[in-house]
TIGU-546356 format. One record per residue (C-alpha): x, y, z. Coordinates in steps of 0.02 Angstrom, whole numbers, plus 50000, padded with zeros to 5 digits. Layout:
XYZ...
This chain:
498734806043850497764822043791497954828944012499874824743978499804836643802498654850243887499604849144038501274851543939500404864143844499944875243973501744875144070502424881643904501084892643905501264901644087503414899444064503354910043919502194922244012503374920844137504924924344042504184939943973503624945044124505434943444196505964953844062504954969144115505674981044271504594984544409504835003644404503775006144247505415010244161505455011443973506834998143975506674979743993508264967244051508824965143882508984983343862510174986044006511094969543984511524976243781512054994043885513024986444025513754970243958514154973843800515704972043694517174984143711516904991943873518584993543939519164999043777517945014443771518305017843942520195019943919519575028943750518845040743860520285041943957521785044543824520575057243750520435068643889522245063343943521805058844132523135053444248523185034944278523945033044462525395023244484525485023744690524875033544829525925046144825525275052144641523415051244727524115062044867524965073344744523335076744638522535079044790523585093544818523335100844647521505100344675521695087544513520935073344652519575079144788518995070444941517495059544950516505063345121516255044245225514395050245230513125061945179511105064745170511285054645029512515042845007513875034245120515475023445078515745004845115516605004245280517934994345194518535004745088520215008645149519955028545171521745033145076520605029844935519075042444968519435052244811518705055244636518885069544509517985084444537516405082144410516355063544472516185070044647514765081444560513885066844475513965057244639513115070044727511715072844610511345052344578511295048544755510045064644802508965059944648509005042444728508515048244915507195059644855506165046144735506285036144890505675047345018504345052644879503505035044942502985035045113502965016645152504855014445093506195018645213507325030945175508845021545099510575030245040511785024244885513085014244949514725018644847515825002244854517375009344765518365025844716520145030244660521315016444657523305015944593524085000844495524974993744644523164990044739522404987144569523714973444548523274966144713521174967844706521674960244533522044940944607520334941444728519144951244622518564944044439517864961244404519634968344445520624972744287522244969244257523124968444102525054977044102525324973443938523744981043843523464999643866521424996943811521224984343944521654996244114520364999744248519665017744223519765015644413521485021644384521015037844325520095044244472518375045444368517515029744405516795023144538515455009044601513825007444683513244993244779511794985644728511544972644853510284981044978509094986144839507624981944790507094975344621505994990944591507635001844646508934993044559507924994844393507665014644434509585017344464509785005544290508685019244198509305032144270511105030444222510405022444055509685038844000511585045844047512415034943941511425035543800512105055143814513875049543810513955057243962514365040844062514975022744040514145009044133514704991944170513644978944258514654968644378513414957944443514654945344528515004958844655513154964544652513844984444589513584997444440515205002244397515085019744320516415030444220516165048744214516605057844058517375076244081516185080043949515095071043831516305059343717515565050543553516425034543501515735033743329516315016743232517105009843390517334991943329518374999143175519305008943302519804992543415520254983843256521354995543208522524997443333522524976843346
């Protein structure tokens, strides 16, 4: 009976260890899991994200043709296929390869960041940020909308639209990363939001960061009194 107790004991022991251990990233970041699950799966992110977005008044697309007509007004630019740095998913129909202009600049700098930390370590291959989404207009929103979970649809509520609609957002894959560089590129845009110069969401069932880019730096203050009062 007393190798049963010990025995019990000691799993407890090593699965708390373990749990705690689990908890910690393997990049030596600041942050633990908890931290970026609060950050990235917290409440009212769509809201603040169309916050964001009625704020600075950005164009949600209805169709294609708006997205070629910003385009033309330099209000839209085009996303290059592939870079040094970064590439887009091969899927991604290429009448969507466009983002504002300072998302286009954030892009840029993330995925170079990114490239150089990994080609500061000589035993890691070189790897580039995927980007698995840009621009999109309600029509293929409505339509991503009955595959994707992650895909927002709501045509009634004005706080619950993708920011995808706006031309500032867009998503990196995480599926070809590591532990240690999934936790880096966590930090990383972390630090970012915690300047209210980004909004993060974790969509984990499609193994991607889904990232917002503010014009500028946007404070929400007492968001929950905000929501609840325009319930």
């Amino acid at each position: 009976m007393r190798k049963v107790i010990f025995t019990f004991l000691f799993f407890c022991f090593s699965l708390s260890g373990f749990v705690e251990a689990k908890d910690a990233c393997c990049c030596n970041s600041k942050y633990g899991n908890k931290d970026f699950k609060k950050a990235f799966l917290g409440e009212y992110s769509l809201e603040k994200q169309n916050f964001v977005a009625d704020l600075w008044k950005l164009q949600r697309f209805e169709n294609e043709l708006e997205i070629k007509e910003a385009v033309r007004l330099k209000k839209l630019v085009s996303v290059p296929s592939s870079t040094q740095y970064y590439f887009v998913d091969s899927r991604l129909d290429k009448k969507t390869h466009f983002v504002s202009p300072w998302t286009l600049i954030f892009i840029d700098q993330l995925s170079k960041d990114f490239y150089e930390r990994a080609q500061s370590d000589k035993k890691k291959n070189k790897k580039k940020i995927k980007v698995a989404s840009l621009v999109r207009h309600r029509k293929y929103q409505k339509a991503l909308a009955k595959r994707n979970p992650n895909a927002v649809w709501d045509e009634n509520n004005p706080d619950r639209q993708s920011s995808h609609l706006t031309g500032a957002t867009f998503d990196v894959s995480t599926k070809d990363l590591t532990r240690d560089e999934i936790c880096w590129l966590k930090e990383y845009l972390l630090e970012l939001q915690n300047l209210n110069l980004i909004h993060v969401r974790d969509e984990f069932y499609n193994n991607c960061l889904h990232v917002m880019v503010f014009p500028v730096p946007t404070f929400f203050g007492d968001f929950e009194k905000y929501v609840n009062e325009r319930k």
